[in-house]
Each structure stands twice: as C-alpha cells, then as structure tokens.
ZADOLO-480141 format. One record per residue (C-alpha): residue number from 0; residue in one letter; chain; x, y, z. Coordinates in Angstrom, 3 decimals. Each point is the difference from the previous one (the first is absolute). Layout:
BEGIN
site num = NUM residuo = a cadena = A px = X py = Y pz = Z $
...
***
This chain:
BEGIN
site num = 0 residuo = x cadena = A px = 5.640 py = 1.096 pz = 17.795 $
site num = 1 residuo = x cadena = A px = 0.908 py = 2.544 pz = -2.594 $
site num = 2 residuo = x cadena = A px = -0.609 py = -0.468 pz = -3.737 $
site num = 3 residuo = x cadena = A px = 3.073 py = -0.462 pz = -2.178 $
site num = 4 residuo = x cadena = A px = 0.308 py = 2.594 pz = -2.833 $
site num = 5 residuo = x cadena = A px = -0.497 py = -3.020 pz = -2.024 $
site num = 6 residuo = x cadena = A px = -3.662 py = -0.301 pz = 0.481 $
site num = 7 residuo = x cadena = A px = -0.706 py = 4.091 pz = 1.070 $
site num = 8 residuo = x cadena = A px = 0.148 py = 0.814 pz = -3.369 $
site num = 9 residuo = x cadena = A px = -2.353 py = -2.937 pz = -1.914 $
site num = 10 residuo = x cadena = A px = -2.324 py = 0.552 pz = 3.459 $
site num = 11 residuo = x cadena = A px = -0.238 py = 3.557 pz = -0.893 $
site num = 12 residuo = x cadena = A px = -0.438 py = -0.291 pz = -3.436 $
site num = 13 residuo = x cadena = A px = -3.171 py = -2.566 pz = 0.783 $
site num = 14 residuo = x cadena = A px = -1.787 py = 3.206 pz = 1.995 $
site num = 15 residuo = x cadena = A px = 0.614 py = 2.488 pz = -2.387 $
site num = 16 residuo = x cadena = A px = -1.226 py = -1.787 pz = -3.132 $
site num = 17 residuo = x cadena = A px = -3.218 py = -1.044 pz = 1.780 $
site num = 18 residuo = x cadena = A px = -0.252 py = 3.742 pz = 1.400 $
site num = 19 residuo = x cadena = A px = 0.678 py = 1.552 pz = -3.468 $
site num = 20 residuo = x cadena = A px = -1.812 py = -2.131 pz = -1.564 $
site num = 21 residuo = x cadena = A px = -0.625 py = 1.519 pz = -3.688 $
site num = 22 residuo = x cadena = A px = 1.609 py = 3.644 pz = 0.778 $
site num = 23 residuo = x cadena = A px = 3.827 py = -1.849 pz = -0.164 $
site num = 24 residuo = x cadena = A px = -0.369 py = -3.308 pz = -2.273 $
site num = 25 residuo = x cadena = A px = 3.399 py = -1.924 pz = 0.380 $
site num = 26 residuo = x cadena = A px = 1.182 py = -3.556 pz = 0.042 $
site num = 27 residuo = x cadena = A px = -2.196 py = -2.135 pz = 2.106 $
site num = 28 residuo = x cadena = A px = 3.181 py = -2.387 pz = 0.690 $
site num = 29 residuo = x cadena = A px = 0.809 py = 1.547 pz = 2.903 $
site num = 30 residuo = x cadena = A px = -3.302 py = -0.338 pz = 1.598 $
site num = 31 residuo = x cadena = A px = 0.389 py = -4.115 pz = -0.766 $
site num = 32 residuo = x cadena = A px = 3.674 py = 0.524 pz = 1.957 $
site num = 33 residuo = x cadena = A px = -1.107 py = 1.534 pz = 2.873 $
site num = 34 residuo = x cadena = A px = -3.085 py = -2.346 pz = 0.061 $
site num = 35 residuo = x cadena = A px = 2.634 py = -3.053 pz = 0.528 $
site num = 36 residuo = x cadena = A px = 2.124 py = 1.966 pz = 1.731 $
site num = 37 residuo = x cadena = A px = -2.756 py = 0.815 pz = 2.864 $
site num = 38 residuo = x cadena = A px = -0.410 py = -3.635 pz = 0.677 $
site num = 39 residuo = x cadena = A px = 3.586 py = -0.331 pz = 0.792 $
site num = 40 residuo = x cadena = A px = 0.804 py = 3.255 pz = 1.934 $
site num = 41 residuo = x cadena = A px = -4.161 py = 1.512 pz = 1.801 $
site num = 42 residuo = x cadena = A px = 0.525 py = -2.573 pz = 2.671 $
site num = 43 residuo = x cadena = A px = 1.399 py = 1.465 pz = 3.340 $
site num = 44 residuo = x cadena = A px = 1.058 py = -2.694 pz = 2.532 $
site num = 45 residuo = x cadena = A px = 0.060 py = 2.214 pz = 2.951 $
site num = 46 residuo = x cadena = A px = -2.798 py = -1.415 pz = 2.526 $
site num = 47 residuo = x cadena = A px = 0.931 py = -3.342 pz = 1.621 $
site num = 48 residuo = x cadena = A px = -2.989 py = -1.913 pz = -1.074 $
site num = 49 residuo = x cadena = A px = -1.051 py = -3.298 pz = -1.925 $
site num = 50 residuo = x cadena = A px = -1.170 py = 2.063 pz = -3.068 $
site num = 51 residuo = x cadena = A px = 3.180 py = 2.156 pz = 0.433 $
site num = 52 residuo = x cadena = A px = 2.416 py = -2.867 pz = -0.165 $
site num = 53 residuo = x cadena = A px = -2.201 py = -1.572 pz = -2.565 $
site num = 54 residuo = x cadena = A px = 0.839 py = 3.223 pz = -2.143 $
site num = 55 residuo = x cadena = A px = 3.249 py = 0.600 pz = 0.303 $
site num = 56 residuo = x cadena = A px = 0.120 py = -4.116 pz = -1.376 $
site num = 57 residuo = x cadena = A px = -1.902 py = 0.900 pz = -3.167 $
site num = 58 residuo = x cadena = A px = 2.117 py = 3.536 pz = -0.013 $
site num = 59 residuo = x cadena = A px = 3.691 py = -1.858 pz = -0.242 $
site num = 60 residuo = x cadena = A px = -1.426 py = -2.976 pz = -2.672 $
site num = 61 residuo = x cadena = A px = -1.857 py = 2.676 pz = -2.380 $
site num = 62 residuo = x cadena = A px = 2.867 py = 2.299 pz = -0.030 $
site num = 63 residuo = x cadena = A px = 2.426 py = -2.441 pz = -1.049 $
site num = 64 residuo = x cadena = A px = -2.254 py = -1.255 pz = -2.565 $
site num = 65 residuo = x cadena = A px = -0.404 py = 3.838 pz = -1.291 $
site num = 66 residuo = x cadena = A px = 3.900 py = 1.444 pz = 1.303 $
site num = 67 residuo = x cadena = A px = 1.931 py = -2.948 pz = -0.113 $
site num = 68 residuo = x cadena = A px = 3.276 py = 0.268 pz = -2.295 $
site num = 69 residuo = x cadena = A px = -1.758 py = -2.777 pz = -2.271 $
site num = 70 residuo = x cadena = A px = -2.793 py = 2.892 pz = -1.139 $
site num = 71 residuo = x cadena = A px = -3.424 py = -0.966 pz = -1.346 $
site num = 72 residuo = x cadena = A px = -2.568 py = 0.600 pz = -2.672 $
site num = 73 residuo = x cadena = A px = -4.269 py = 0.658 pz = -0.204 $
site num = 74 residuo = x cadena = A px = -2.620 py = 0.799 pz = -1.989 $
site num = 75 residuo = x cadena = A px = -2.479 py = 2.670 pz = 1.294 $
site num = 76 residuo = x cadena = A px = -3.677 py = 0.766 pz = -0.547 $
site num = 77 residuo = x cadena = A px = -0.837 py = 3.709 pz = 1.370 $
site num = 78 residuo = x cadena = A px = -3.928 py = 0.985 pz = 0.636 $
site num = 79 residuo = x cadena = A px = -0.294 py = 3.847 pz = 1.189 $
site num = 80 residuo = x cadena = A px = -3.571 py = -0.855 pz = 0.645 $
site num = 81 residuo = x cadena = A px = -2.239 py = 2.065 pz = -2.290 $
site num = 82 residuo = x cadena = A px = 3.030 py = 2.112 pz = -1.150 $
site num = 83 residuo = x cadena = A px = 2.770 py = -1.767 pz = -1.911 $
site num = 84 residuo = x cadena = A px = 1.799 py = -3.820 pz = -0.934 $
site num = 85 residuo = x cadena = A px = 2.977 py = -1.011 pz = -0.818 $
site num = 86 residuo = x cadena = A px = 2.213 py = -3.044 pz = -0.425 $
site num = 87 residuo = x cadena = A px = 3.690 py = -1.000 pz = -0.362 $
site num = 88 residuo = x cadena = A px = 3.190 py = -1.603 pz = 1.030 $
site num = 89 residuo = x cadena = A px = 2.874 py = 0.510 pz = 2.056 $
site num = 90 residuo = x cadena = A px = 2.803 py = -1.455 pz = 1.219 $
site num = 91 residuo = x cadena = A px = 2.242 py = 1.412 pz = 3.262 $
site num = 92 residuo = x cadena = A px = 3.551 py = -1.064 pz = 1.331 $
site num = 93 residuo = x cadena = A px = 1.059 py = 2.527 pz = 2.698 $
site num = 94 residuo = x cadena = A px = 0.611 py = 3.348 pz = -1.024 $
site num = 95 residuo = x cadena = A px = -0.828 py = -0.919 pz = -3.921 $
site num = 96 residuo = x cadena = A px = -3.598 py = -0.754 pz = -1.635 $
site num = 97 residuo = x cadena = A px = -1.561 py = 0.185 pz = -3.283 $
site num = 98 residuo = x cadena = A px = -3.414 py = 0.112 pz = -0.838 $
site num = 99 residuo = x cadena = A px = -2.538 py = -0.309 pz = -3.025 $
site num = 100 residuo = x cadena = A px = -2.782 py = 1.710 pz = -0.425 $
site num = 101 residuo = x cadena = A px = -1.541 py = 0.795 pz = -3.567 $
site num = 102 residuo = x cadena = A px = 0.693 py = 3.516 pz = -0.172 $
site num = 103 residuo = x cadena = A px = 2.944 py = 0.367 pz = 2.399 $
site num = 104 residuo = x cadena = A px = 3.002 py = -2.420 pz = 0.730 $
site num = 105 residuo = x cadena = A px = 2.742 py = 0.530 pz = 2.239 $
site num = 106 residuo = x cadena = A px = 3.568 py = -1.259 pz = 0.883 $
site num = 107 residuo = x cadena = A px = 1.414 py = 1.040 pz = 3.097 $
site num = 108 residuo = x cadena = A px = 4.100 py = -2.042 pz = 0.002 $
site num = 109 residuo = x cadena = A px = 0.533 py = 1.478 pz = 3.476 $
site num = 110 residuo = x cadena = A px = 1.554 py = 2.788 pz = -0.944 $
site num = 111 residuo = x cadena = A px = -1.798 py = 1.718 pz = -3.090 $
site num = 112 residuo = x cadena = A px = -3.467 py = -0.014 pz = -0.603 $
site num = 113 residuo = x cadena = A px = -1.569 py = 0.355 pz = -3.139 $
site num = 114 residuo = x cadena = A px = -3.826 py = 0.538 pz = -0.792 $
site num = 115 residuo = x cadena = A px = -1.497 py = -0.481 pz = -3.262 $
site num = 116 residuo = x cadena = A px = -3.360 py = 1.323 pz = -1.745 $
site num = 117 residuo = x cadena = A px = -1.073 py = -1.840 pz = -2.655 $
site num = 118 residuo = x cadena = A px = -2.837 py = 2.719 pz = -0.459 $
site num = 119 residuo = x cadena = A px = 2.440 py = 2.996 pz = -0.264 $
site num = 120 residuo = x cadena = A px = 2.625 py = -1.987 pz = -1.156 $
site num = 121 residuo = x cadena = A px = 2.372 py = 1.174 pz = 2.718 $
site num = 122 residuo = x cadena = A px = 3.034 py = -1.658 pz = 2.279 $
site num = 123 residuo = x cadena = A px = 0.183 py = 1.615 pz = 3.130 $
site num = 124 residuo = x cadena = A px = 3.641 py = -0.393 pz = 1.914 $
site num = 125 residuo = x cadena = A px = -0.057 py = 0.708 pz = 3.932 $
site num = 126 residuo = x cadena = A px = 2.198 py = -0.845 pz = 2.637 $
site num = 127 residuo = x cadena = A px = -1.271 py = -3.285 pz = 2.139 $
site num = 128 residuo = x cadena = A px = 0.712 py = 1.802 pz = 3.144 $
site num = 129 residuo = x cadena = A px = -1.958 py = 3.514 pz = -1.838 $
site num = 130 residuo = x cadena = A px = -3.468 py = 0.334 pz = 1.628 $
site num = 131 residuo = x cadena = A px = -0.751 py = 2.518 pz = -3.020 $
site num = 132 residuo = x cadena = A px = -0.982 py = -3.234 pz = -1.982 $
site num = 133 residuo = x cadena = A px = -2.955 py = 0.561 pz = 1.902 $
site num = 134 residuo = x cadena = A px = -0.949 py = 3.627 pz = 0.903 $
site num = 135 residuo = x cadena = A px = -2.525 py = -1.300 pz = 2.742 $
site num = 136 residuo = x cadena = A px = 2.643 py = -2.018 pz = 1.552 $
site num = 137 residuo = x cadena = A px = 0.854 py = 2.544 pz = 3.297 $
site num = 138 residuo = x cadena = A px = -3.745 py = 0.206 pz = 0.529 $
site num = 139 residuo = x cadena = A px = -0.820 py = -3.268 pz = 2.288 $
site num = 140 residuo = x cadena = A px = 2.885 py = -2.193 pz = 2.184 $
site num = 141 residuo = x cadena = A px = -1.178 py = -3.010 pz = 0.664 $
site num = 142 residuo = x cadena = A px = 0.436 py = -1.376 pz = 3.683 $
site num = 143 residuo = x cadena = A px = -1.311 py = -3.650 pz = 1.108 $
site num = 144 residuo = x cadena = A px = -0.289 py = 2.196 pz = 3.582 $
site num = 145 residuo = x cadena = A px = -3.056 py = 2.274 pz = -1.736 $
site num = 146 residuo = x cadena = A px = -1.854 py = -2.949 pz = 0.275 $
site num = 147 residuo = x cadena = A px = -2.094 py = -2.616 pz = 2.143 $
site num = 148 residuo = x cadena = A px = 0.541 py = -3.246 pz = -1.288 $
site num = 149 residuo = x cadena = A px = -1.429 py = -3.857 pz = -0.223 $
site num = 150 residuo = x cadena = A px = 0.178 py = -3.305 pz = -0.784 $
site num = 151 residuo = x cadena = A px = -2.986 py = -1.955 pz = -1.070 $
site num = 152 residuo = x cadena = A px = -0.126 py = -3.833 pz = -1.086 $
site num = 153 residuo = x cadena = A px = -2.195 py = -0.532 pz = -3.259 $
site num = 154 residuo = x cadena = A px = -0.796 py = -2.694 pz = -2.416 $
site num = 155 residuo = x cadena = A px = 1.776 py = 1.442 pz = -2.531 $
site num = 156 residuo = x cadena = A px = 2.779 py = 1.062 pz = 1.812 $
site num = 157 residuo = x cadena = A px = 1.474 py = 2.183 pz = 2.935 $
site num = 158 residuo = x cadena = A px = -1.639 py = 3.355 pz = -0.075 $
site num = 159 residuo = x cadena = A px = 1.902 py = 3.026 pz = 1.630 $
site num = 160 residuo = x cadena = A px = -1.828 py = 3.291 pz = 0.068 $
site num = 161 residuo = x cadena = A px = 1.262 py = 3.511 pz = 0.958 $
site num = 162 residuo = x cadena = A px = -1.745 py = 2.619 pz = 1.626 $
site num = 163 residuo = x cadena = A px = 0.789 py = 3.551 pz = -0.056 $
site num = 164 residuo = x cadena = A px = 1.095 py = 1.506 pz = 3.165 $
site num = 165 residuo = x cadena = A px = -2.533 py = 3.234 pz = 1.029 $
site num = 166 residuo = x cadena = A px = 2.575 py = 3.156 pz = -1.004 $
site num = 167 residuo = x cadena = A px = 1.829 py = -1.484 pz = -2.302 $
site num = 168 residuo = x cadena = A px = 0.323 py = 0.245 pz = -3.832 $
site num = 169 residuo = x cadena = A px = -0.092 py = -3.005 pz = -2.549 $
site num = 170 residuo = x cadena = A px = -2.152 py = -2.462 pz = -1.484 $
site num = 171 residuo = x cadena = A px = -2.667 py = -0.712 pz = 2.431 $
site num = 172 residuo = x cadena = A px = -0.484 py = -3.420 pz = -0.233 $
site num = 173 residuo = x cadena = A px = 1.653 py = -2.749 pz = -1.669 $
site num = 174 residuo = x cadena = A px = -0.819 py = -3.921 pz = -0.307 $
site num = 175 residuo = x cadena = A px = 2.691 py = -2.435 pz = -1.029 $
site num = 176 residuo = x cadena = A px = -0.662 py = -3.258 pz = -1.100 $
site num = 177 residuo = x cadena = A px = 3.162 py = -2.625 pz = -0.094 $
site num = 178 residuo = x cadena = A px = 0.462 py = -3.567 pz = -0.477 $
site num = 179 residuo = x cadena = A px = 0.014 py = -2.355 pz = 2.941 $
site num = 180 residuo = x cadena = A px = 2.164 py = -2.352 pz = -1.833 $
site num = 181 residuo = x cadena = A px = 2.993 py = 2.156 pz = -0.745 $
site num = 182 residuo = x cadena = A px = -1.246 py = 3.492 pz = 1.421 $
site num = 183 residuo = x cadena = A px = 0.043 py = 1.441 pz = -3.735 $
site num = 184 residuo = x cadena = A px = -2.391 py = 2.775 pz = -0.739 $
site num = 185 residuo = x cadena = A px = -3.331 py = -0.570 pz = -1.313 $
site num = 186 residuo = x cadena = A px = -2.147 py = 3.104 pz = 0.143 $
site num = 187 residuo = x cadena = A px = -0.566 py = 3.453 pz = 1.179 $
site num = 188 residuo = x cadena = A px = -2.270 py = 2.031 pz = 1.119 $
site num = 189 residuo = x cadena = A px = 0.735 py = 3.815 pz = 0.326 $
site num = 190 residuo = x cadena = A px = -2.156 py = 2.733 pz = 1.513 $
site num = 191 residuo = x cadena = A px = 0.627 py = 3.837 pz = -0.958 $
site num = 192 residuo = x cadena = A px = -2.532 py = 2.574 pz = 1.301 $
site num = 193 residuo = x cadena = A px = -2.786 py = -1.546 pz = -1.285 $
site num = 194 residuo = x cadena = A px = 0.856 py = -2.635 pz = -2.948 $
site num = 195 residuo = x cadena = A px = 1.670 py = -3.313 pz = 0.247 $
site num = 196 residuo = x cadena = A px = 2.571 py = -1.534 pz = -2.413 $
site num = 197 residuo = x cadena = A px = 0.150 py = -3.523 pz = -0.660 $
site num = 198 residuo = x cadena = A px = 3.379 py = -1.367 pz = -1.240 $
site num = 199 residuo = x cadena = A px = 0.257 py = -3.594 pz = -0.763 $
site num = 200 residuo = x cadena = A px = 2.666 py = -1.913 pz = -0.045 $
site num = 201 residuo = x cadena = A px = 1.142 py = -3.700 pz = -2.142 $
site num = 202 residuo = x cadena = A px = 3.164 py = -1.386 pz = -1.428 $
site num = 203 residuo = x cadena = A px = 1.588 py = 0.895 pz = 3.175 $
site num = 204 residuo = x cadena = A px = 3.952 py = -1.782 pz = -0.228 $
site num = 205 residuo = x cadena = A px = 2.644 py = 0.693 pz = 1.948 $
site num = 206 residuo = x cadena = A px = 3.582 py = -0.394 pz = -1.326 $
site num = 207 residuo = x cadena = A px = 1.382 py = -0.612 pz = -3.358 $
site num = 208 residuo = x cadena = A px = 0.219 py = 3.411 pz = -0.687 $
site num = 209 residuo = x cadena = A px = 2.647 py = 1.190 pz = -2.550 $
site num = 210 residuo = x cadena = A px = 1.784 py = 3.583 pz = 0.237 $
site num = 211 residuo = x cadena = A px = 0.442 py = -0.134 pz = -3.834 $
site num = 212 residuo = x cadena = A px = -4.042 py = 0.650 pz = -0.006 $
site num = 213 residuo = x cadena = A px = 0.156 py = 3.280 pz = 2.354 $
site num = 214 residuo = x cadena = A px = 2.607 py = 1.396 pz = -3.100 $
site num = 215 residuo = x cadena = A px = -1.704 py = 2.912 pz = -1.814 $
site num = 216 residuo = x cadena = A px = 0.111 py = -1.282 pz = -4.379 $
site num = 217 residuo = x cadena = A px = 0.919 py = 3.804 pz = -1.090 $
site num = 218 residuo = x cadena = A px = 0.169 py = -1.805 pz = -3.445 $
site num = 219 residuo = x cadena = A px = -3.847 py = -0.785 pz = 0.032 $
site num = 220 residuo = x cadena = A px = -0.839 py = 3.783 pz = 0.401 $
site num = 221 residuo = x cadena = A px = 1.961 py = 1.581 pz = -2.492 $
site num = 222 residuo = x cadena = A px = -2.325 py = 2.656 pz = -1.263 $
site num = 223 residuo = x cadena = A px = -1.168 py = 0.796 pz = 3.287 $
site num = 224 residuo = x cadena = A px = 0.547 py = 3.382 pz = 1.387 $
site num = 225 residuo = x cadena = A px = 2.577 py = -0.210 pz = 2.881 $
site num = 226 residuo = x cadena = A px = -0.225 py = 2.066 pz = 3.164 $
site num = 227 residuo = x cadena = A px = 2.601 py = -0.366 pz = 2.435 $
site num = 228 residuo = x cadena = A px = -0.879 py = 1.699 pz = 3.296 $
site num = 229 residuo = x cadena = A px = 3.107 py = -1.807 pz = 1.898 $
site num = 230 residuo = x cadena = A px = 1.851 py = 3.315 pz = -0.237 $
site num = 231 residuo = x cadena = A px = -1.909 py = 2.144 pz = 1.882 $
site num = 232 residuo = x cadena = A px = -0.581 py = -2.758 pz = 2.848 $
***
C-alpha cells in the first residue's frame, strides 16, 4: 500500500516539525493532521493473519470517519515533551482544511492556500498542490511499508503501534490510540530520535462539515501584508 499525496504531505510535515523543533517554528496544525491521518493510513494489511485482518477493519472505518466526503472536525492538545505545547482546532474535508491556532490560522479551499501570522501580521498565498508551503516537505515520504506494525486490545481502546523498519528513515516509533466504539482517534504517541510527542485528541465529529468554513475572509485581514507566492509555483 502506497500513501496518497493526500496524507504524504501532513505525514511529512509531522517529522519535520518534531525534527526542527525550535530552528523552523511553523504552524503546529499540520502535525494534529498527520496525527489523525496516521491512524487512518500506518496500517498495512499485507500478512494474512488475525491481527492483519483485524487492521485492515479498523483501517477502512477510521478512514472514512477522517476521508469520507462528509469531512470532520477536532480539537488538539500537543506535548513535545520537555520542549514545546500547543493547542488548536481543525477541521478537514478531502483536499480542504482549516485550522486555528493562536498565532497562525490557515484555510486551505482545495485549491489556494492561505497562511496567516497574527504575530507578523502577514497572509501567506500558496498553491494547495505547492510543497513550498513547507520547505521541509521533500525531506521524509512516508510509507506504511517502512514499518512493522500491531494491533493491541486495551481498556481504553485499540492500540496500534509502529515500528521502524532497521534501514529505513522516519519516525521511529509511533503509538495510536483509537476508540473501540467508532474507531475515532484518541491519542498519540510519537517517537523522534530520542523525544516523544504526545498529541491528544477530543471533540472528534465526523460530518457536518461546511465548505463555506474552508473560504479564506480576505475582508478580516485588511491591513495585513499580502504575499502571494502562487506565481512562482
């Protein structure tokens, strides 16, 4: 199974903002995406086993909860252990998103993408397709084959962790917590060299999603200095 270029991007953008850490601050949103989105798209169904089968199960439910053409909405809590926290909102319907997060906020309609910085008082216009929204982008490809995989029955839900294959590249280990109920995410647990991330997860919903919301309000920004990089993507 190949990823989609709909979760390579938010799965690369988790690695590099836990790798760069302070040297590149930039919107944690995407980290929160590709936390959700690794619940729906780390599981390989390859091996003909119990656990395997078991997977795939949780694999087709959670990514219709997160991909389905009715999109959905969460609130995340990010711990870089020691290092850096963060909180916000976003909501995701296919190829569009939007996200909330003090500083920085973000509408993505499918087609343009536009950043704000409430700091520098800047609106940022990209491409959706552009990976030069995020200059770390080309440096990790995410592939549920880089990884040894499981499927663990808990109290508080059906653990799945991911194991780092020897000679490969990526995030070494990851731990994802969803819902037994409705296979929703919970939690995460990320490891990077050697830090973990904690992302959790609440107000999971899936559907009632509006397009009108993932419409960038120009009006509310007048003032702001505009820099539209769509031309030279």
């Amino acid at each position: 199974m190949v990823c989609s270029s709909a979760c390579t991007i938010p799965l690369n953008n988790l690695y590099t903002n836990i790798k760069m850490r302070f040297h590149y601050k930039k919107p944690i949103w995407q980290t929160i995406v590709a936390a959700t989105l690794f619940v729906v798209l780390a599981i390989p169904a390859q091996a003909n086993t119990k656990n395997a089968v078991q997977a795939r199960q949780v694999f087709n439910k959670a990514f219709d909860l997160v991909f389905g053409q009715q999109g959905c909405s969460l609130r995340y809590d990010i711990n870089l252990i020691g290092l850096y926290k963060t909180n916000g909102n976003i909501w995701l319907k296919g190829l569009k998103s939007k996200f909330v997060e003090g500083r920085y906020l973000a509408w993505n309609d499918g087609t343009n993408y536009f950043l704000v910085d409430n700091k520098k008082k800047t609106v940022t216009a990209h491409k959706t397709e552009s990976d030069k929204k995020d200059k770390y982008s080309s440096n990790f490809k995410f592939s549920p084959e880089d990884y040894n995989y499981s499927i663990e029955n808990t109290q508080k839900g059906y653990l799945i962790t991911l194991k780092l294959k020897q000679g490969r590249k990526g995030m070494k280990l990851i731990k994802a917590l969803v819902s037994k109920k409705d296979y929703s995410p919970i939690n995460l647990r990320i490891k990077v060299a050697f830090f973990w991330a904690h992302i959790d997860i609440d107000n999971f919903k899936s559907g009632n999603i509006n397009d009108a919301i993932f419409k960038f309000p120009m009006k509310q920004y007048i003032g702001y200095k505009y820099i539209d990089k769509r031309k030279e993507e």
